[in-house]
N, C-alpha and C positions, 0 to 999 in steps of 0.2 A: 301492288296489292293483289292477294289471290281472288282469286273469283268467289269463292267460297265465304271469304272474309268482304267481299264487297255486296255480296247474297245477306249475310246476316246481319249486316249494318243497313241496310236499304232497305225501307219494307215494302218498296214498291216492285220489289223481287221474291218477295214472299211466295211461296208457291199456295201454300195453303189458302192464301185469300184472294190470289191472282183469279179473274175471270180469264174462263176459256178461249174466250177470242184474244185476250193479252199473250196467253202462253202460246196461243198457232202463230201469234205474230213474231215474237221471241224467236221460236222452231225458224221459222221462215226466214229471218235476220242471217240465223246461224246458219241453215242451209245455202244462204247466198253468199255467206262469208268463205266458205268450206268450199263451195266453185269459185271464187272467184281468187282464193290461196292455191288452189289445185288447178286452175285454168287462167288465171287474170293475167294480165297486159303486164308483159317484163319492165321491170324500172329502168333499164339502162341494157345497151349490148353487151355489155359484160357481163350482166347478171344473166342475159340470155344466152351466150354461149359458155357459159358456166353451167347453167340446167342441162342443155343440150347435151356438155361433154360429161355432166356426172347422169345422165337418164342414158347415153349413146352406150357408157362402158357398164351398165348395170344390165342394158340390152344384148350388148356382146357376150356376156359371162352367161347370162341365158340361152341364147344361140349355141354355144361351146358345151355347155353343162345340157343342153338338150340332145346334142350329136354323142357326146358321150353314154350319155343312157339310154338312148334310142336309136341309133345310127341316123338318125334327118340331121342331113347337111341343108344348108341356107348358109344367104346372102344378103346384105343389105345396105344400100347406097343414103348417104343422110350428105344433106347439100344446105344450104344458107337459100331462103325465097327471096333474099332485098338485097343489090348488091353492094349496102352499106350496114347490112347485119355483120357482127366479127364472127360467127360463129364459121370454125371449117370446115369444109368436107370431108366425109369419111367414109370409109367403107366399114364393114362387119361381116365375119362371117365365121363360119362354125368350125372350121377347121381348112388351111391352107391347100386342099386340096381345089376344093370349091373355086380359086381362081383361075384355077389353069382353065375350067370353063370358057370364060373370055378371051384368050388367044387360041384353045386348040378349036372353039366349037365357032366363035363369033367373028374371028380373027380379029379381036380390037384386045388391047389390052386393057384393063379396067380401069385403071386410070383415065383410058380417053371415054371409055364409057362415064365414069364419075364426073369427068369435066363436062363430057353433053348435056350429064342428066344437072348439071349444077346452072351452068346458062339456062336451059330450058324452064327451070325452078325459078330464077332471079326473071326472067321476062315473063313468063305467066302470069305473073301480075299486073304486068304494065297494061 
């Protein structure tokens, strides 16, 4: 049922008759519904590395699409915090130049930097 249709059947939805403190309470329902769809506690690992891998490459195309119309290159390591989350490790970054950073400047190659920064993720919690 739409909402709209569940609005004009219910009169306790009524806006026009609704007292003020009903409708801040209303607002307030919705406001916490709205963070807690946009921020709440994943159902399952899979549903969390499924966010993770469609927010990671939404973030990448950004990174890319910012180097191209702006010349800022960026980087960015995204790791798993629980080491029974699925989600993987990944790197991101705005264009392939950006790693050679890591073996010519660091000497490590990023990859071992991603694995430090991924242990160090997973035990920060414990």
């Amino acid at each position: 049922m739409e909402i709209q249709e569940k609005v004009s059947i219910d009169p306790e939805l009524d806006v026009s008759t609704m007292s003020k403190q009903r409708k801040k309470e209303l607002i307030e329902e919705l406001v916490q519904h709205r963070e807690l769809k946009s921020q709440g506690s994943r159902s399952s690992n899979h549903a969390s590395a499924l966010d993770a891998h469609k927010n990671i490459k939404a973030i990448t195309t950004e990174m890319r699409n910012l180097f191209l119309r702006t010349g800022v290159r960026s980087f960015a390591f995204f790791s798993r915090s629980h080491a029974e989350d699925t989600a993987t490790t990944f790197t991101a970054s705005s264009d392939d130049t950006v790693l050679k950073f890591f073996p010519e400047i660091l000497k490590l190659d990023y990859t071992e930097v991603l694995a430090k920064f991924e242990m160090y993720a997973c035990l920060e919690n414990r």
